[in-house]
N, C-alpha and C positions, 0 to 999 in steps of 0.2 A: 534634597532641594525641593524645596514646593515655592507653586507659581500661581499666583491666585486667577482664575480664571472664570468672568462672566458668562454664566449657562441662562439660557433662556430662548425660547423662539421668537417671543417679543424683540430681542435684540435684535434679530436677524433684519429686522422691519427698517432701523434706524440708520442702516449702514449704505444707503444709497449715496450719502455725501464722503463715505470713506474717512469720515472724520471719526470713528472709534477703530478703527484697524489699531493693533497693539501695535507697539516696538520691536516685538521677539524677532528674530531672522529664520524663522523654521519653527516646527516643533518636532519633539522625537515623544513617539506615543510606545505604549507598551499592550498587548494584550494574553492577560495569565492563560494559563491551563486549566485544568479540573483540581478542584482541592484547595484552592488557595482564598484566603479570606481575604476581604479590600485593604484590610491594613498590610498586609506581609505582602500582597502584591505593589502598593504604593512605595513599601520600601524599598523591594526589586527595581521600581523603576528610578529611585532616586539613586543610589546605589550604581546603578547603570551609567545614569550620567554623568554620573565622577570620574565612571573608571572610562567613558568617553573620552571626556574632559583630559586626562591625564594620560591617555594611550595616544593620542589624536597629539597633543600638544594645544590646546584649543584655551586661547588669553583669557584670562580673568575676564575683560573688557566685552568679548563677542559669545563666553561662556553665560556672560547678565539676560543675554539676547532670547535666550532658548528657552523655547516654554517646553513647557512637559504635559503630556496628557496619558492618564489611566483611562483606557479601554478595557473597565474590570470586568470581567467575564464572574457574574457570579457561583456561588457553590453552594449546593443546597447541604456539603457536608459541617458538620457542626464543628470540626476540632479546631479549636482557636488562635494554632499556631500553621493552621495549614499542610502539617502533618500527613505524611502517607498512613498511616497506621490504620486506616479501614475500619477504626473500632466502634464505626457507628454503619449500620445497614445503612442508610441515608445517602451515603457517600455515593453508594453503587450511581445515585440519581444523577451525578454529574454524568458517567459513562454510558448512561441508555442514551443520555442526551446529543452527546459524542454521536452515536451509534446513531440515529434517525438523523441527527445533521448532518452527516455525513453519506445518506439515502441508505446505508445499512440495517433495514428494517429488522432483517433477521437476527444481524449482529445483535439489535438492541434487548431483542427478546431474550436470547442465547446470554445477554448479561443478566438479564430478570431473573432466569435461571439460576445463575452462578449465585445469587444473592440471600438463598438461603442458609447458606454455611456460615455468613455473619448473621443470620438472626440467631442461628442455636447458640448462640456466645451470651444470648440474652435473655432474663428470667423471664418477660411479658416478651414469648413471643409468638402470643395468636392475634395479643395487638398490631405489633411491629409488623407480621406480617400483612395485615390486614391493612396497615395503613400504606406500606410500600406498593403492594398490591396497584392499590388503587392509583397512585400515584403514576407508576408505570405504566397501568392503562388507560389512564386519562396522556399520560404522554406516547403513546405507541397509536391512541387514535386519533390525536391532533397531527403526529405526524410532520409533516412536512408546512402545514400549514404555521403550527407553533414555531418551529426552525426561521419560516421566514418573515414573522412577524419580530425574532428576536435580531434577524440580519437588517432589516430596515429599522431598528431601534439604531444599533449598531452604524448606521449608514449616518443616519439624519447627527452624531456625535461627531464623526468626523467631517462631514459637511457644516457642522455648525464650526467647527476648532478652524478649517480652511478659510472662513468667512471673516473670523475676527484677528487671524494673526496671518501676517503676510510670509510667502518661501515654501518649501515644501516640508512635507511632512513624511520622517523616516518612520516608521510602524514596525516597531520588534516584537514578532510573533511568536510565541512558547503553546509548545504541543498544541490543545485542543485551540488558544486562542488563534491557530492557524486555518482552524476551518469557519469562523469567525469571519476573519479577514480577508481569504476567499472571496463569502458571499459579499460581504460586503463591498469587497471591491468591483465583483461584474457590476454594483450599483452604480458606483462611481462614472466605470466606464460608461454607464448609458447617461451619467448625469455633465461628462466630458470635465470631468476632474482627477481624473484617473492619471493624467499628467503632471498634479503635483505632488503625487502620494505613492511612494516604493514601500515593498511588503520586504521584510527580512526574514523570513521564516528559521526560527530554533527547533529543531524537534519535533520538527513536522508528522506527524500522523496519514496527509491526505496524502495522496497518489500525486498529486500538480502543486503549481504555485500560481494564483490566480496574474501575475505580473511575468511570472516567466523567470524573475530572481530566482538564482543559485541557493538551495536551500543548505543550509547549518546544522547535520546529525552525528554526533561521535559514534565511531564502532561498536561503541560500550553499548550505545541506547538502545533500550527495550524495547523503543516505540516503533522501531525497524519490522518489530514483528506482528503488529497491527495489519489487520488485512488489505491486500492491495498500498500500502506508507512505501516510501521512497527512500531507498537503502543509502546507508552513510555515508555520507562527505569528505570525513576527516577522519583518516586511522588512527586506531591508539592500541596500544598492549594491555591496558589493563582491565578487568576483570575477567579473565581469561581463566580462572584458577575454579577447581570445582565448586568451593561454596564462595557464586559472586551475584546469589541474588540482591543482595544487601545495595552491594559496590553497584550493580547496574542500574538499582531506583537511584541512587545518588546522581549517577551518571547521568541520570535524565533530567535533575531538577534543573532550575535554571539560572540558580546560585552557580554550577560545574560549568556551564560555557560561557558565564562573564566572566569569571574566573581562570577560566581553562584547567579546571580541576583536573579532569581525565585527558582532553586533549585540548594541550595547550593554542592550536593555532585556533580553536573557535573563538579564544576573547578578541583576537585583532580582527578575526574576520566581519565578528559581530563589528566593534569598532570602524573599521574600515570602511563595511558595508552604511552604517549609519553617518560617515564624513560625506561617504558617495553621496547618499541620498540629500543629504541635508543641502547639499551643491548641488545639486538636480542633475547630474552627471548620468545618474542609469535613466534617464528617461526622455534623453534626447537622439533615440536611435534615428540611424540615416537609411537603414536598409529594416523594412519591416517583418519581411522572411526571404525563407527559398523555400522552395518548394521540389522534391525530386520525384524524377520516374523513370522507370526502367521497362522496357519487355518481357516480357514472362515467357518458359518456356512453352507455354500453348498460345504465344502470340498476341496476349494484351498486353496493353499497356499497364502496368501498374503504377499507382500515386502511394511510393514508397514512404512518405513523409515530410513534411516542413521542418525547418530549424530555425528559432527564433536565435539571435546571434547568443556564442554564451552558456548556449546550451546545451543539454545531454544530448550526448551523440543520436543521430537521424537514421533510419535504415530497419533491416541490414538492406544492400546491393548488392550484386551479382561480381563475384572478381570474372572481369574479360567479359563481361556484358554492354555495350554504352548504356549512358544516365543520363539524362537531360536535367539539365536545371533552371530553376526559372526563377530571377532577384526580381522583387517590387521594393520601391524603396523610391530614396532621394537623394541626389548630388550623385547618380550614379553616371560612370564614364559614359560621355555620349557617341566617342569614335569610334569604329567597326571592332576596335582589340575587345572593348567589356573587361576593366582591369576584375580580372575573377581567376581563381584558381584551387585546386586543389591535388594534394601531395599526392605522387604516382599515378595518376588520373593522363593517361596519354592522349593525346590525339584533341587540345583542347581548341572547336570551333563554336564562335561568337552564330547564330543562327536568328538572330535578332537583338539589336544592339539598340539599347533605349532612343527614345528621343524624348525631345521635350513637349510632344505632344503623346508619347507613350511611354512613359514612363520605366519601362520595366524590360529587362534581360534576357533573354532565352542562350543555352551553351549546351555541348554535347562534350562528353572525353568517353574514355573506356578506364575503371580503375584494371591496374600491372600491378604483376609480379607479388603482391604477399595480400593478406588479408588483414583485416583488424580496426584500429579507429583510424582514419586518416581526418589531417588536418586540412581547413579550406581557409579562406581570406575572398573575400571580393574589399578591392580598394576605389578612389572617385579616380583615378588616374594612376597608369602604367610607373612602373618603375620604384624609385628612391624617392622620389619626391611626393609621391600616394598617400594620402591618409588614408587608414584604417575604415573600412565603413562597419564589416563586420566582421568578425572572425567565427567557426561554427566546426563541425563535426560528426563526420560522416565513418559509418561503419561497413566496413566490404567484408565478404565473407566467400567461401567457398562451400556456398552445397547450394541446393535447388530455393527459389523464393516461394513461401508461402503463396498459392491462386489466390485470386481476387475472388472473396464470394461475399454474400450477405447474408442475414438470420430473418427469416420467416418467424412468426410468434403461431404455434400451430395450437397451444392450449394457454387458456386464460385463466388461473384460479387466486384469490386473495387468500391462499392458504397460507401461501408457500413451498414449492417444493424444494427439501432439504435434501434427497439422496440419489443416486441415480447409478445405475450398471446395466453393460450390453453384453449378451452371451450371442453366440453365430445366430439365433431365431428367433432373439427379439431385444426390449427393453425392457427395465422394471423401475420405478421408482418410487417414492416417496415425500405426499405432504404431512402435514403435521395430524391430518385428520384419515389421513386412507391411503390405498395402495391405487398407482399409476401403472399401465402395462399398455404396448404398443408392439405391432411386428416392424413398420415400418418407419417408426419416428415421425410418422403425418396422422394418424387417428391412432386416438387414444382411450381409453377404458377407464374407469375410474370405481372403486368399489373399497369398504371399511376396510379396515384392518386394526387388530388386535393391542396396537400401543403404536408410540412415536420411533422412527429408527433414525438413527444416529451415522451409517455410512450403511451401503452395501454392494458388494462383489460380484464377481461371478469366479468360483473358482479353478474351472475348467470342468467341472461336472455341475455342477449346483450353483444358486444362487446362497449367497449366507449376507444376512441380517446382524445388525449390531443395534442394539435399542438403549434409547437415552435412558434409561434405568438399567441397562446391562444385561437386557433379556438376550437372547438369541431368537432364530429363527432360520430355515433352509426351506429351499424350497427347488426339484429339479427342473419346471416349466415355469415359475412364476406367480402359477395360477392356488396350487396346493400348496400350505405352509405349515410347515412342523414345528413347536417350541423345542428348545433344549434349555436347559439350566447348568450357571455358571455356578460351582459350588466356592461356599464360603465370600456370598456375596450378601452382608449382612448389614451393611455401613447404611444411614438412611441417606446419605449423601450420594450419589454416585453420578462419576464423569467418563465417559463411555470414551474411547481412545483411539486406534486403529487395527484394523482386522487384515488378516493375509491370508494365503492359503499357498501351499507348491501341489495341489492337487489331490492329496492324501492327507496331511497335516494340514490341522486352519488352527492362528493365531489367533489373539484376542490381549487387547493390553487397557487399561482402563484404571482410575484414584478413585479410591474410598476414603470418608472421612470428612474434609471441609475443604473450602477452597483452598482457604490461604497454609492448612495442614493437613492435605492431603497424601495418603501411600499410595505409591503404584503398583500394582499387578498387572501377572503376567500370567493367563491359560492358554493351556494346548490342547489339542484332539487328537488323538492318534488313529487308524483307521479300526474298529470296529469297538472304539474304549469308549467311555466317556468324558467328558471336559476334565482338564487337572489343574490344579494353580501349582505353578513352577517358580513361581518369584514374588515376595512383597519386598517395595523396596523401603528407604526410610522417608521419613516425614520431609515431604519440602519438594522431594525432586520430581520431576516431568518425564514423562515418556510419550513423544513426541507421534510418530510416524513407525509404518510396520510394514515391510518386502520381504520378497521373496524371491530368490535365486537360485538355479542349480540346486535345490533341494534343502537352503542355507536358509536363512533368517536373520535380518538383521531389524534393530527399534534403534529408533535417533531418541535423544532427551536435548532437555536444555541445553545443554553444554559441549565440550570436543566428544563424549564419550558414548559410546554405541553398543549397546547389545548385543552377542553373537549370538545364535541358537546352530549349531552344526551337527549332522549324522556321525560323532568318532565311537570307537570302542563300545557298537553296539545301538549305540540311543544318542539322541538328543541330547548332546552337553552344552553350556551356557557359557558365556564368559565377556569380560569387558574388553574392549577394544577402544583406542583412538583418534579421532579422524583430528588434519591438521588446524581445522575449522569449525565453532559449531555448526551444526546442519539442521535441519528443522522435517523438511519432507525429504522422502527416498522412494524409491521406483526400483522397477528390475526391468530393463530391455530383453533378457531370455540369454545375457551372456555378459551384464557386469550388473553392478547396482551402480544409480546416481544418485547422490544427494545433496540437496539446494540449500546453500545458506545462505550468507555474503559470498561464496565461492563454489564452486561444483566441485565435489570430491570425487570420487570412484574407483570402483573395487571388482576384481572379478569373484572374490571367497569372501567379501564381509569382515575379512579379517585387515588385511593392506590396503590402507588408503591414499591415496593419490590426488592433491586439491589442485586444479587446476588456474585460470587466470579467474581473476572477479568477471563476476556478472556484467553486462552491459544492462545499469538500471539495475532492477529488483526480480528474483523469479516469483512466479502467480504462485496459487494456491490450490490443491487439490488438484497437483499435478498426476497424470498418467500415462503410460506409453502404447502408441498405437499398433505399432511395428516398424514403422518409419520417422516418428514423430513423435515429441514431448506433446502434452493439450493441457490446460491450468485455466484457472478461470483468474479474473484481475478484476475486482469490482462487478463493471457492470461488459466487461468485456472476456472474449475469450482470449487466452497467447498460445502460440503455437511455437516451438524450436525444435529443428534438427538435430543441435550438438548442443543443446541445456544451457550454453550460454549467451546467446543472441534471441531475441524473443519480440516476436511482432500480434501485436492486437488488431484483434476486429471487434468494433464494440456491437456487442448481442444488442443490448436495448438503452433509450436515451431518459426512457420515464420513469423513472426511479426504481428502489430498492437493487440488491446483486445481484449477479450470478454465482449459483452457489456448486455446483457440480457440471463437467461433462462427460462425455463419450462417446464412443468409437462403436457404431455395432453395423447392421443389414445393410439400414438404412443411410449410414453416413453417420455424420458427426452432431449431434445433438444435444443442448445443455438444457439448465432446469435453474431456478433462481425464483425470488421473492413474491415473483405473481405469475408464474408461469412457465410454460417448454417451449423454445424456441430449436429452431432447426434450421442445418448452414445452407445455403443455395447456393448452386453456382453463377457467375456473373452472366456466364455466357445466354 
């Protein structure tokens, strides 16, 4: 279906007499991903509104009404049919792009990197690289400026489409076009049109939804595994089976959830969500948040979270703590009751009961008896006769609450620092230009170093080194560093992977080869040998994440399967094992392994795995254990969990790029990200 639509700012000029507003009753806009050319996305969107049209019930008659608008995100990859197939270096340009919109500075760079394994595919390639090159660094030093010169393009399309057709406008977001629509919509909101425009997010990538919409990800999709993206919505069984690289890019295209290729409830949801919008239904809320807080056991107050109604669960709280919460809103009950509740939540008193000249709630209860997500409701009035104002979601838990602290920024550098480990006497990390060392996580050192490292440890003797070209390096104070060499490291490709150690043995896992056909290896160190390669595996597979246990070993890959490395019959024997769940990162507490997926597994021997409930939300990234606590970074924030599946942020820094590492050492808790070391404070 195509809808002829007048572009121009000039028009905008004429429309003070509201004599060219169209007929349409809404419009439903679409905005693509990375990869897709203007034609095969204009087809998505017309496609889209048939199967609206026809999943909705929606007449001939009020289906004439509906305009349509492409919000095409374009692509700088050349394939004509919009094709995953990567056969051109170029392509990479969409996903640096991704990657700085996103404040992921590193991330973008870390793709520039990746990008040489598709130029070896090509006969000219001192050109291609020369040309991509540039390209990258002309986009890595525009940065954030270039991002939001393309968000106010973006902004001023959909303020022109609101201008000339009257109702609102649904906006169906796919992967990258989700960060897109984000920015553009904080515009909106400052331009107060943010009330006729709902975001539907497919396949979202970012961490949020700039509207607070329920976002649309199959368990299938890849995109789950983008750094800091928001874990999936809608279960499905399939690609479950070991070779499901294939089945998971499918899975994410966005032909599979108009469809419901992989899982069937995202066509109606899509559907659904675009009837709501198009009725302006989501965006007439009456209650605008809560807001929760709890006491800490060192006697603050903590500001545990807001919940916008609808949305992922708030928290965690204290079971047998009181909570306070606090409604701002509208139509809310004005008589001493406060129609407000929440399930098992005892002891529930109104402590300030709106008025019409204060608008807003105050209540206390204490959540009983179990932990987990409990359900809330605040209604305009008590009883059977209450309409709904909000409905929301709160998580109770049993262990101690995360302190209230903040992040001090104690070092500033536009390197980046990418690596970072604490041993009992100090810190060591790593920018992409030189080595970082601190006793206390507040002054810091700064001096060369010999290549870029890729992670590093402390092994309970030593510091060990992992370098983006797959060097090694030890060192037992920080200050003196010794190379070692990984044998039969020949590939000119090379992706550096994760490193362990149980104090005597240190692992090393890492692909040679090319991106998209890369082998994994596996070397070991035994105590007085030198490095051995124990494992290549075949072309295609991943080797994720690398712990260490009671003297065991285990590596996560892409998939349910897991690596053992165990001391039987002498020596180090190997073997595959099962987890019930893929898993991505794993940890050793000093007495089981955890490992994060969509689900928390765990194992005391690496061998028996145990998946416990889903995640509340998504686990961070370069998770570690402190002795008492899980620490991971999420963007540009740290999370912190007691029992790997409830996880509360504190966000390190608000000016862009991530947080790329933390840890646990002398000084306290200290992380390292895109421009610098920041270090936790406490509130007090």
């Amino acid at each position: 279906m195509t809808k002829h639509t007048f572009i121009g700012v000039s028009l905008c000029l004429l429309l003070s007499s509201g004599e060219l507003l169209l007929a349409q009753q809404g419009t439903l806009a679409y905005a693509n991903g990375v990869m897709v050319q203007e034609e095969a996305a204009q087809t998505a969107l017309d496609i889209m509104a048939n199967i609206y049209k026809a999943r909705e019930g929606v007449s001939a008659e009020e289906f004439a009404k509906l305009n349509t608008k492409l919000l095409y995100n374009p692509t700088a990859c050349p394939e004509p049919d919009g094709s995953l197939t990567l056969s051109d270096a170029r392509c990479l340009l969409d996903f640096l792009e991704a990657g700085i919109q996103s404040g992921h500075i590193q991330a973008a760079r870390d793709i520039w990197e990746l990008e040489d394994a598709l130029i070896s595919a090509r006969s000219d390639i001192e050109v291609a690289e020369e040309l991509l090159q540039k390209a990258a660094d002309a986009a890595i030093q525009q940065g954030e400026a270039l991002v939001a010169a393309e968000t106010l393009k973006l902004f001023r399309e959909i303020e022109h489409e609101l201008a000339i057709h009257p109702g609102y406008m649904a906006a169906v977001c796919h992967s990258q076009g989700n960060l897109w629509c984000n920015g553009a919509y904080a515009l909106l909101e400052g331009a107060a049109l943010d009330d006729r425009v709902t975001l539907i997010p497919v396949a979202t990538p970012s961490h949020s939804v700039a509207d607070g919409s329920q976002h649309i990800t199959a368990e299938c999709d890849p995109i789950q595994l983008v750094f800091g993206a928001l874990s999936f919505s809608y279960p499905t069984n399939e690609c479950e089976q070991q070779d499901s690289y294939k089945c998971r890019i499918q899975c994410h295209a966005m032909q599979s959830y108009r469809l419901g290729t992989h899982a069937p409830a995202t066509a109606k949801a899509i559907t659904s969500a675009i009837s709501d919008a198009l009725a302006g239904v989501s965006r007439t809320p009456s209650v605008h948040y809560v807001d929760f807080y709890q006491e800490s056991e060192t006697g603050e107050f903590l500001w545990v979270g807001d919940s916008g109604c609808l949305q992922s669960p708030v928290g965690p709280i204290r079971l047998d703590v009181p909570v306070t919460f606090q409604i701002e809103g509208e139509n809310l009950d004005v008589t001493p009751a406060l129609a407000s509740w929440i399930h098992d939540c005892d002891g529930m008193t109104v402590t300030h009961p709106p008025t019409a000249e204060e608008p807003y709630g105050i209540a206390t209860c204490t959540p009983r008896f179990t932990s987990g997500i409990k359900e809330g409701l605040i209604k305009d009035r008590p009883g059977e006769d209450g309409r709904e104002l909000c409905t929301f979601r709160i998580e109770v838990v049993d262990q101690p609450i995360v302190p209230c602290s903040t992040w001090e920024q104690v070092l500033s550098t536009s390197y980046g620092v990418q690596a970072l480990a604490a041993s009992p006497t100090g810190y060591v990390g790593f920018t992409r230009f030189g080595l970082l060392r601190s006793i206390d996580g507040d002054s810091w050192t700064t001096e060369p170093f010999p290549g870029q490292v890729h992670k590093v440890i402390w092994t309970g003797n030593n510091f060990l080194a992992l370098g983006k070209g797959m060097e090694i390096w030890r060192s037992d104070d920080g200050v003196d560093w010794q190379s070692e060499s990984l044998p039969q490291v020949r590939s000119l490709f090379k992706y550096p992977g994760g490193i362990s150690s149980n104090g005597t043995t240190d692992v090393v896992t890492g692909s040679l080869g090319g991106y998209l056909w890369s082998w994994p290896y596996i070397w070991v160190k035994q105590p007085g040998e030198n490095w051995t390669l124990v494992y290549r595996g075949g072309a295609g597979s991943r080797l994720r994440d690398v712990a260490s246990n009671r003297g065991s070993f285990v590596i996560t890959t892409d998939h349910t399967s897991i690596y053992r490395g165990g001391y039987e019959n002498g020596g180090l024997e190997w073997e595959w094992v099962d987890a019930s769940q893929p898993v991505r990162e794993v940890v050793s507490t000093g007495s089981e392994y955890v490992a994060f997926g969509n689900r928390v597994e765990r194992s005391t021997d690496g061998r028996s795995w145990v998946g416990s409930d889903f995640l509340v939300g998504s686990a961070p990234s370069a998770i570690e254990w402190t002795g008492d606590r899980f620490i991971g970074t999420r963007y540009r924030a740290v999370s912190e969990s007691f029992d790997g599946l409830s996880w509360t942020d504190s966000v390190v820094t608000d000016t862009g790029g991530g947080i790329r590492a933390v840890a646990d050492g002398p000084g306290g808790i200290v992380a390292v990200g895109d421009y610098g070391v920041w270090k936790r404070r406490s509130c007090n």
